[in-house]
Structures are given as structure tokens and as C-alpha cells.
MDTraj code that builds the backbone (N, CA, C; nanometers):
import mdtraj as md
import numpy as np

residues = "UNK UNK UNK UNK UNK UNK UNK UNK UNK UNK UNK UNK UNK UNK UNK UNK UNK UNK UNK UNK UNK UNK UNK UNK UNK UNK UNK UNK UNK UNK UNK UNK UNK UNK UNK UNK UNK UNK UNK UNK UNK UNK UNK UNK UNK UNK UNK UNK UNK UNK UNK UNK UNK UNK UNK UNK UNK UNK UNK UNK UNK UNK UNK UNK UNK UNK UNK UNK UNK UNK UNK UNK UNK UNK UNK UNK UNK UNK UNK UNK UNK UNK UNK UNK UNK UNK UNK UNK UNK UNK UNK UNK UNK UNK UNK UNK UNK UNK UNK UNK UNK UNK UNK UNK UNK UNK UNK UNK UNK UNK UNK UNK UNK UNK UNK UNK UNK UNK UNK UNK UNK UNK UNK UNK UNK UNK UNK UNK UNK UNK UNK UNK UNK UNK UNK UNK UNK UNK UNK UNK UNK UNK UNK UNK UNK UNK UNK UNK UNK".split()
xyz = np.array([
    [-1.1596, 1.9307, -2.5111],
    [-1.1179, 2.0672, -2.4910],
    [-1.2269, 2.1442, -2.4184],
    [-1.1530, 2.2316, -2.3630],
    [-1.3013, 2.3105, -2.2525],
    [-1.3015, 2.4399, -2.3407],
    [-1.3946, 2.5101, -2.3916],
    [-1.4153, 2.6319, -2.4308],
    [-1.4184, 2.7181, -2.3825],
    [-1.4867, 2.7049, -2.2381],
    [-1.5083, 2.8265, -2.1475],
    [-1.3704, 2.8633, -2.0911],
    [-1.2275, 2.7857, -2.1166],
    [-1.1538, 2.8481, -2.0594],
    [-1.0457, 2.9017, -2.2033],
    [-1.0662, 2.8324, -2.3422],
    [-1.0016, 2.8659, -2.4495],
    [-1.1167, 2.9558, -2.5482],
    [-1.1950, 2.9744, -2.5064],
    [-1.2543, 3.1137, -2.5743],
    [-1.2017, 3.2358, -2.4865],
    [-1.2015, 3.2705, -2.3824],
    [-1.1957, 3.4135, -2.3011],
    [-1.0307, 3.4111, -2.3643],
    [-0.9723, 3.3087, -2.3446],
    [-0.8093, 3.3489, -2.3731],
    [-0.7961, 3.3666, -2.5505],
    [-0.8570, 3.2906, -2.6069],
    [-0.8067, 3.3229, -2.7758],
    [-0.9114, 3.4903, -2.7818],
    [-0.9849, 3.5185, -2.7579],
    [-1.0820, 3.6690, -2.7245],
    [-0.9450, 3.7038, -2.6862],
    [-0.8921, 3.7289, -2.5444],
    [-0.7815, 3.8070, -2.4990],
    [-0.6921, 3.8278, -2.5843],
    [-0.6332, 3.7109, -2.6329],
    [-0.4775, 3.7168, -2.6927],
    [-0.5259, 3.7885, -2.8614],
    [-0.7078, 3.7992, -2.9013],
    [-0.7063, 3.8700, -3.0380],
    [-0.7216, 4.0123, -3.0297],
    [-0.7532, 4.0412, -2.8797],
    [-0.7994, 4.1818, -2.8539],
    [-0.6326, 4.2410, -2.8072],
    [-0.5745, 4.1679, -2.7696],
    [-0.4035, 4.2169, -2.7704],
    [-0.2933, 4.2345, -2.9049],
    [-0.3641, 4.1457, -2.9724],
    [-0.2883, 4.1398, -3.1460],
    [-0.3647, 4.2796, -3.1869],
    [-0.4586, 4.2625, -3.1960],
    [-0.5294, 4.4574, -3.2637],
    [-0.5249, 4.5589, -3.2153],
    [-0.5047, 4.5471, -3.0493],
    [-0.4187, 4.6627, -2.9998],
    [-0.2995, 4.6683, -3.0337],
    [-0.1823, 4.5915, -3.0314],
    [-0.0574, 4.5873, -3.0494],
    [-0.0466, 4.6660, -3.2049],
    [-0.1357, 4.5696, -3.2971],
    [-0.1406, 4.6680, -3.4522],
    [-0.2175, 4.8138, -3.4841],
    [-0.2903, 4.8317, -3.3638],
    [-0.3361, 4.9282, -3.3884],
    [-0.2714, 5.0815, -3.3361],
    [-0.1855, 5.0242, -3.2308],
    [-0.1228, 5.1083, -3.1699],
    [0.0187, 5.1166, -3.2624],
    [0.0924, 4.9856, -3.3162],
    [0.1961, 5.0036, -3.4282],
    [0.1433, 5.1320, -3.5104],
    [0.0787, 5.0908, -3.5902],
    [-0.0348, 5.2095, -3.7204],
    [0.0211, 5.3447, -3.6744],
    [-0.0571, 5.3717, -3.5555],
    [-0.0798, 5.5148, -3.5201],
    [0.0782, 5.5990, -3.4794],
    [0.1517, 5.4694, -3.4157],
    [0.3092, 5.5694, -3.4055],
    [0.3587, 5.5281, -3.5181],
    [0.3261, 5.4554, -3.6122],
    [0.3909, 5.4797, -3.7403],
    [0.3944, 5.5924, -3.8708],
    [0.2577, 5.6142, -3.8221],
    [0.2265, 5.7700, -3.9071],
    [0.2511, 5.8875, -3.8411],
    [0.2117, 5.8634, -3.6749],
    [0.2980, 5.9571, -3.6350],
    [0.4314, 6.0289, -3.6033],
    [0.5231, 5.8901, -3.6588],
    [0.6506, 5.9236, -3.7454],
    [0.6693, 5.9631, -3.8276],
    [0.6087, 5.9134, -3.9379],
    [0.6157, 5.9438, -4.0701],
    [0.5545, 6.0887, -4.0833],
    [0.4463, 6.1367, -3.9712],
    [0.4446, 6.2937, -4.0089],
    [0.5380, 6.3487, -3.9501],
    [0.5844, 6.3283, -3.8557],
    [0.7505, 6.4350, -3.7290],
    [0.8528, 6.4004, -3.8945],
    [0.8527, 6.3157, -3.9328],
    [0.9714, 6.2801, -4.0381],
    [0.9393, 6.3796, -4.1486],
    [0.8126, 6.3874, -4.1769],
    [0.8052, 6.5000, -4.2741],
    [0.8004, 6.6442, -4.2453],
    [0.7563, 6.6661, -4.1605],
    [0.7475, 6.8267, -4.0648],
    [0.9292, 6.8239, -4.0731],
    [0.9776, 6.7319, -4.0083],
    [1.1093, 6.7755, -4.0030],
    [1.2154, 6.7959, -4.1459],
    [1.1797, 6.7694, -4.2517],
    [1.2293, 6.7281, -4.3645],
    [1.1963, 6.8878, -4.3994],
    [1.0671, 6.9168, -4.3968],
    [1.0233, 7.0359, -4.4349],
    [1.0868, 7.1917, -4.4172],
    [1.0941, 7.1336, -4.2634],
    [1.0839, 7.2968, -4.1592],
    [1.3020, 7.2584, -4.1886],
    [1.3708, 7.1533, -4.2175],
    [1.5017, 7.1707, -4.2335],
    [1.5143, 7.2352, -4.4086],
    [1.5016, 7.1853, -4.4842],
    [1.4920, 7.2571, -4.5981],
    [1.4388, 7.4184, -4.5852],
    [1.3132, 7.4540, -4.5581],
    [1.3045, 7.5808, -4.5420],
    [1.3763, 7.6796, -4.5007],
    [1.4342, 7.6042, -4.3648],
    [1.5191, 7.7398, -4.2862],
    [1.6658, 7.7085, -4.3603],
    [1.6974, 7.6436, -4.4780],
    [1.7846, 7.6519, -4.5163],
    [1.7833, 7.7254, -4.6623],
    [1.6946, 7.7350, -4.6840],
    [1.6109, 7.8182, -4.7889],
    [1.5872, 7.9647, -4.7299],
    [1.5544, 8.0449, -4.6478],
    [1.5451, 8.1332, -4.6249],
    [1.6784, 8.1628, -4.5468],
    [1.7806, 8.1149, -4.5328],
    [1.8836, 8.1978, -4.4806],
    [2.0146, 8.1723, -4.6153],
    [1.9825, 8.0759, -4.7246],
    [2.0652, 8.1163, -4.8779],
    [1.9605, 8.2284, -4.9191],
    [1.8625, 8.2840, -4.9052],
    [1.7475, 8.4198, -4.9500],
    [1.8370, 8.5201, -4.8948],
    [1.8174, 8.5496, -4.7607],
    [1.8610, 8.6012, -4.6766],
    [1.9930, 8.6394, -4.7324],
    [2.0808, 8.5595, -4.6957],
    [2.2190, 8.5672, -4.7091],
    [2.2846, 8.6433, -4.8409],
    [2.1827, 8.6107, -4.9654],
    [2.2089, 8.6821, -5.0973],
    [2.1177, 8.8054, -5.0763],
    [2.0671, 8.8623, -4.9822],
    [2.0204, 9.0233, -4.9837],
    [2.1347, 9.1120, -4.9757],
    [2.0732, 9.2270, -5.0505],
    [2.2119, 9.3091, -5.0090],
    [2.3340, 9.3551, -5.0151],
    [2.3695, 9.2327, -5.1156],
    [2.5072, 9.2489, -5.1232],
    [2.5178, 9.2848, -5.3171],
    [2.6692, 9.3385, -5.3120],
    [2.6705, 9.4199, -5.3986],
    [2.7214, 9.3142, -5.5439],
    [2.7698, 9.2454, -5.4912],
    [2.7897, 9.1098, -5.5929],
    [2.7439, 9.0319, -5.5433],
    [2.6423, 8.9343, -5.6393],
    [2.5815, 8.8144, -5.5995],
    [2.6297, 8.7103, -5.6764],
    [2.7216, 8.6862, -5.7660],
    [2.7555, 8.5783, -5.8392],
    [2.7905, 8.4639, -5.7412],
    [2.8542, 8.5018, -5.6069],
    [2.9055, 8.4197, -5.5258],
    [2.7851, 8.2814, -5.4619],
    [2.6744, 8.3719, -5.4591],
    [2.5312, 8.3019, -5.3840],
    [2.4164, 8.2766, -5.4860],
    [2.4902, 8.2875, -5.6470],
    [2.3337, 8.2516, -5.7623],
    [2.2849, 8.1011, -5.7201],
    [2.3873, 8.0161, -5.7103],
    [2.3672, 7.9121, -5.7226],
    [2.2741, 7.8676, -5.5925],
    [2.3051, 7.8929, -5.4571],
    [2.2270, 7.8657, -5.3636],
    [2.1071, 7.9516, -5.3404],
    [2.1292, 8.0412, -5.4113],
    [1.9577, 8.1185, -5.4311],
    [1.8622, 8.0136, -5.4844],
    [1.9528, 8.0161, -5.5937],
    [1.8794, 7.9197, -5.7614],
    [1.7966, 7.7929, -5.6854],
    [1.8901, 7.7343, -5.5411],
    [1.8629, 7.5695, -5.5218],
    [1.7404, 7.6336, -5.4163],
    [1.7253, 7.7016, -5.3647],
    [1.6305, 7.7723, -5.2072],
    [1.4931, 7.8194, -5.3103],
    [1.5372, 7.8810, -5.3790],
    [1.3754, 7.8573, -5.4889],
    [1.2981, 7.7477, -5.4739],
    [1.3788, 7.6681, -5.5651],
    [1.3798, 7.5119, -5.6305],
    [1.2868, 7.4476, -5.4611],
    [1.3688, 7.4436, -5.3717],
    [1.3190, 7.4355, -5.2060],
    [1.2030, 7.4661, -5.1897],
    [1.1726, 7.6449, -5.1932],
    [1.0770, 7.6819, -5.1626],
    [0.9028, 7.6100, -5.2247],
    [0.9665, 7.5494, -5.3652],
    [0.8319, 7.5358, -5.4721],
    [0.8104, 7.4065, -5.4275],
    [0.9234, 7.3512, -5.3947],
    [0.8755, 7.2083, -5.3254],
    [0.7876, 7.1899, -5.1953],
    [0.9145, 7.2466, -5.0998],
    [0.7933, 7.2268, -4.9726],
    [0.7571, 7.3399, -4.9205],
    [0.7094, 7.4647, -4.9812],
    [0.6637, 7.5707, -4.9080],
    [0.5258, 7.5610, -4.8966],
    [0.4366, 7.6635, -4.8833],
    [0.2948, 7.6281, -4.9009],
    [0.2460, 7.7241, -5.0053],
    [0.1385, 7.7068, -5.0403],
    [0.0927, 7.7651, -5.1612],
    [0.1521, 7.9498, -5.1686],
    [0.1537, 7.9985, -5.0336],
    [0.1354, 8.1456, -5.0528],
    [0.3055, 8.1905, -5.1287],
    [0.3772, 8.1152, -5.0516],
    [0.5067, 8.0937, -5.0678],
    [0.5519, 8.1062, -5.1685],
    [0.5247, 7.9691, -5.2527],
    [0.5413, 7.8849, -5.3727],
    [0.4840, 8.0712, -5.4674],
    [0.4054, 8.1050, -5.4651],
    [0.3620, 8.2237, -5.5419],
    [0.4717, 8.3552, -5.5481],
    [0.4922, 8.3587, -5.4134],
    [0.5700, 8.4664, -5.3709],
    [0.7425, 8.4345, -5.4354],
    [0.7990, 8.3084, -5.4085],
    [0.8942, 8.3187, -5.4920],
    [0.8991, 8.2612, -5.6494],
    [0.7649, 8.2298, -5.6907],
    [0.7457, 8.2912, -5.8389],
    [0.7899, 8.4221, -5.9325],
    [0.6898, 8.5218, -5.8121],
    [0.6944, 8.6549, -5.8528],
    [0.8658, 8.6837, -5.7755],
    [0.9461, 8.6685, -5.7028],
    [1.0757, 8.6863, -5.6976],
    [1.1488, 8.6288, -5.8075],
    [1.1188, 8.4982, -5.8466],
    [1.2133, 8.4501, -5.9712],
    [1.2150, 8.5432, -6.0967],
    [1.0513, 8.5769, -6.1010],
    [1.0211, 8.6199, -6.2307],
    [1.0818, 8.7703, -6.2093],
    [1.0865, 8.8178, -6.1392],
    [1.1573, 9.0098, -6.1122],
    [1.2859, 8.9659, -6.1161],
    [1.3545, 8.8630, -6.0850],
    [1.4991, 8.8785, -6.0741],
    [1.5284, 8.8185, -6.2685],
    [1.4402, 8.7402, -6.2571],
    [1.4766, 8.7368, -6.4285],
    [1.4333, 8.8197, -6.5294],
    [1.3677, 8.8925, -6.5300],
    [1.2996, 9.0229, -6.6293],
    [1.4188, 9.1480, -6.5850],
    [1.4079, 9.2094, -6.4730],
    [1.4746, 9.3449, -6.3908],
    [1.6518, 9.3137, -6.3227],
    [1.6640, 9.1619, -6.3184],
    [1.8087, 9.1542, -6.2296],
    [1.7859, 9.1765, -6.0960],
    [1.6462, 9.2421, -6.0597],
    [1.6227, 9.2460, -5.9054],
    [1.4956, 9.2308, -5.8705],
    [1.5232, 9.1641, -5.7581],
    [1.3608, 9.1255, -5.6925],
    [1.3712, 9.1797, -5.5740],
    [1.2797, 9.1889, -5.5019],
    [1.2147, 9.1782, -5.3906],
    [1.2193, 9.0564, -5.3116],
    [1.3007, 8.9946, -5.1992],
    [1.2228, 8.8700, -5.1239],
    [1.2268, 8.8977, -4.9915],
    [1.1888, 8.9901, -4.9626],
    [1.1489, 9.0462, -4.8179],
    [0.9743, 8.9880, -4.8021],
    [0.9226, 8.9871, -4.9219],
    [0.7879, 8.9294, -4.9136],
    [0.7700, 8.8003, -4.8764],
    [0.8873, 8.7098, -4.9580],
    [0.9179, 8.5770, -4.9322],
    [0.9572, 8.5600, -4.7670],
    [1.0215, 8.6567, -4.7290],
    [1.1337, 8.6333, -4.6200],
    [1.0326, 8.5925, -4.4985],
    [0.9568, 8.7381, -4.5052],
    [0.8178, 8.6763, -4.4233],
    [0.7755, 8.6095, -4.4021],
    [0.7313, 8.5503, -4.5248],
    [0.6044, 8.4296, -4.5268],
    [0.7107, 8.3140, -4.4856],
    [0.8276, 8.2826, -4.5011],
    [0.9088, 8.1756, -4.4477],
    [0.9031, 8.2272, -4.2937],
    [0.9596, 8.3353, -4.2955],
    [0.9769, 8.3478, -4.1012],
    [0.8853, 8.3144, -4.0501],
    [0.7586, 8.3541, -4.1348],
    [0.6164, 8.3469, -3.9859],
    [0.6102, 8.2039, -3.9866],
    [0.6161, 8.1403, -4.1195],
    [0.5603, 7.9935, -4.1042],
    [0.7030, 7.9190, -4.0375],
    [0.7780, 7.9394, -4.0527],
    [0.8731, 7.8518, -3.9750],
    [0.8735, 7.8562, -3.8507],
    [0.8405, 8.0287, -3.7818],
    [0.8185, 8.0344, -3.6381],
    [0.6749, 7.9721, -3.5900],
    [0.5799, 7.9497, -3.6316],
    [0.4855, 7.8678, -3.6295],
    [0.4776, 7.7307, -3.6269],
    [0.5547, 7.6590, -3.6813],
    [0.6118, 7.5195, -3.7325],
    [0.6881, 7.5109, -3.5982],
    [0.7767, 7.5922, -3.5472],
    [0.8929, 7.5549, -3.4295],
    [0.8050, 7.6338, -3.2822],
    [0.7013, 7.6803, -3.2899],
    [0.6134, 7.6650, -3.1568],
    [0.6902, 7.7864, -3.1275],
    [0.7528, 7.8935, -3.1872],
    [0.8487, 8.0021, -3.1600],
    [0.7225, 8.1659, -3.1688],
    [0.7944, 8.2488, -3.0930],
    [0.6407, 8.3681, -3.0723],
    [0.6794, 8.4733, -3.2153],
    [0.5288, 8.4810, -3.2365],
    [0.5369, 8.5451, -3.3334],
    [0.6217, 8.6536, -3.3433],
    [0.6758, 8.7369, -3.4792],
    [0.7507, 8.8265, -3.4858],
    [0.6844, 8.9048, -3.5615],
    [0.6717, 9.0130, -3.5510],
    [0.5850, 9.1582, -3.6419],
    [0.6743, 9.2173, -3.7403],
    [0.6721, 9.2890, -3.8251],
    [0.7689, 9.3572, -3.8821],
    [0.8300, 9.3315, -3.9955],
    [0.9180, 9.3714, -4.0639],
    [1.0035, 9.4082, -4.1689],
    [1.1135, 9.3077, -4.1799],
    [1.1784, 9.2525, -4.2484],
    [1.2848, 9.1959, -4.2465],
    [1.3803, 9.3056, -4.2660],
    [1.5240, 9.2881, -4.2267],
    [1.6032, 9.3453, -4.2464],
    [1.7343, 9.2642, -4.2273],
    [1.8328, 9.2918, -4.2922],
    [1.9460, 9.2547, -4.3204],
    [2.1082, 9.3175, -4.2373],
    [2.1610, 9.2806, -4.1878],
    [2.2745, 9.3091, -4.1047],
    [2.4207, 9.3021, -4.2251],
    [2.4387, 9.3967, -4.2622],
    [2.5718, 9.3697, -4.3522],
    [2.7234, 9.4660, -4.3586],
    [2.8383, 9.4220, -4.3020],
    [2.9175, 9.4968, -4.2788],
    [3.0333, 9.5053, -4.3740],
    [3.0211, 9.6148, -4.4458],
    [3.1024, 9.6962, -4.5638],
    [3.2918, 9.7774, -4.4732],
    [3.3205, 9.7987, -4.5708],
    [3.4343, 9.7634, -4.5899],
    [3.5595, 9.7394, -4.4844],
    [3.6731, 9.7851, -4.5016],
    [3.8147, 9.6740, -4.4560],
    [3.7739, 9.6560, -4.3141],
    [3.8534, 9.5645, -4.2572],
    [3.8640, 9.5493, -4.1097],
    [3.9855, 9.6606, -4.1194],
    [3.9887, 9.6998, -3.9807],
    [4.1149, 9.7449, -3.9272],
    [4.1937, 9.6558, -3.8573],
    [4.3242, 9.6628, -3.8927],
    [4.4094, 9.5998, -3.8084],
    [4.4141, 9.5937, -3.6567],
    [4.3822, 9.7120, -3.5905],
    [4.3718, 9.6967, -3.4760],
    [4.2448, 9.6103, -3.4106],
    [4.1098, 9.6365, -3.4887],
    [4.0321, 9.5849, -3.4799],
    [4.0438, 9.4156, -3.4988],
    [4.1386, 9.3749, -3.6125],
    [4.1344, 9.2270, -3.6387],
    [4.1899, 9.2076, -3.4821],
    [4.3107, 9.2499, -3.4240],
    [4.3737, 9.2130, -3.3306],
    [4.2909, 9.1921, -3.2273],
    [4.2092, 9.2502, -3.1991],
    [4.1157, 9.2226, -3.0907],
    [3.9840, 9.1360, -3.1157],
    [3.9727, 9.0845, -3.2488],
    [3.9356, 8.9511, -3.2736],
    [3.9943, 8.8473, -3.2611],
    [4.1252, 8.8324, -3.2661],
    [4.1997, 8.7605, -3.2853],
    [4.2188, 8.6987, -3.1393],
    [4.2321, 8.8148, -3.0630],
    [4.2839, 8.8381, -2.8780],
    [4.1109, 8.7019, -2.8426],
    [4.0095, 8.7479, -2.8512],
    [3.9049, 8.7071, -2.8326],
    [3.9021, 8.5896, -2.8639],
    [3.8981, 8.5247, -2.9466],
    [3.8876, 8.4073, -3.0235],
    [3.9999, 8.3413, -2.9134],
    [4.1369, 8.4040, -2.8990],
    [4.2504, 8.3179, -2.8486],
    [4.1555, 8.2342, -2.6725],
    [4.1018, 8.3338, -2.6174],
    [4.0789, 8.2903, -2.4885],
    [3.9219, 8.2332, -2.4775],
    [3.8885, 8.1817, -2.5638],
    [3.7706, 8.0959, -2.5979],
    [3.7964, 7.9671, -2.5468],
])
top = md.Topology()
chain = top.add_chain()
for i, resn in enumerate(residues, 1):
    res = top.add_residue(resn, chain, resSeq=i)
    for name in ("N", "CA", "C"):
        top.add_atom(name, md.element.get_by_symbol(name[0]), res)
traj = md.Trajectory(xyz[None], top)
């Protein structure tokens, strides 16, 4: 056997096996973190828009339950400031019947717009909610709308 020509090649073919594994490794965790960022930032924004969605309104029996589970959410994968903030919301809505989660609402918006590379937003949360009947004429011209979609 000649060495000088089966050393440079078993060298080659070991320096190609530890690249090949070393480069496996690195997009494997760098899956496994996109897999968790994404696990995260989907739970959250589904957590802050059952928050959201139960502001405001004058009966909430309809949305306890998906409040109840967006908590539960928040304590899991929020981050510490979070996890605090809807503490002190659980604990006001269970002592008083009402909390505050405009504090929460925040700390989800900024960090989610942060998480999605989205520009910061300043300000207040606020809620969009439209009280009472439709008008008939008004449905009709929903109705008209919707038809030519």
C-alpha cells in the first residue's frame, strides 16, 4: 500500500465527515431555535388578541375561558416582565372582577413587534368596539359589498 497517496485522501474524506457533522449540528439548532421562536411568537399573538378581544366588553362570560387559556400562555412562554404583569392581572380580576391588561397588552405588543422585526409602536392600547343594533339599511349595504367580492 502507498501512504503518500492513502493518507492525504483518508485526511480529506475525515476533514469532510466533520464538516458535513459539523455543519448538520449548527442547522440543527438553528432549527430547533426558528422552531421555538416560532412556537413562541404563535402562542403569544394568540394570547394577546383572546386579552384583547375580552377588553371592553360588557359581558365577558363568552371569552372567560380563552382569557383563562392566554394567561396559562402568557406564564409559559412570555418573559419574565410579562409572566408578572399577568400575575398582577389574574390576581385584580380575581380579588375586584376587574383588571387592568393594557399593561400586559404592551409588554406583548412591544415584544412581539420586536420578535417579528416590525417598527416600534409608542402609546396606549386601545380597543375598537361597536355597540348597538345594525341598521337594516346599513346591513344591506354589507350585504351589497360582500355580494361583489
Amino acid at each position: 500500500m502507498r501512504l503518500d497517496i492513502l493518507l492525504p485522501l483518508f485526511v480529506t474524506t475525515l476533514v469532510a465527515i466533520a464538516g458535513w457533522y459539523i455543519v448538520h449540528r449548527m442547522a440543527s439548532n438553528r432549527d430547533r431555535i426558528n422552531k421555538k421562536r416560532d412556537l413562541r411568537v404563535k402562542y403569544l399573538i394568540e394570547a394577546y388578541q383572546a386579552i384583547e378581544s375580552a377588553c371592553s366588553r360588557g359581558e365577558n362570560a363568552p371569552y372567560r375561558e380563552r382569557l383563562e387559556r392566554a394567561v396559562g400562555d402568557v406564564q409559559l412562554f412570555g418573559n419574565s416582565e410579562q409572566v408578572q404583569l399577568a400575575k398582577k392581572f389574574s390576581t385584580d380580576m380575581e380579588s375586584t372582577t376587574f383588571g387592568d391588561p393594557r399593561s400586559l397588552l404592551v409588554a406583548l405588543r412591544d415584544d412581539l413587534r420586536r420578535e417579528l422585526n416590525l417598527e416600534p409602536v409608542k402609546g396606549e392600547i386601545w380597543h375598537f368596539r361597536i355597540t348597538g343594533e345594525v341598521s337594516p339599511q346599513t346591513q344591506g349595504q354589507f350585504e351589497k359589498q360582500e355580494n361583489h367580492r
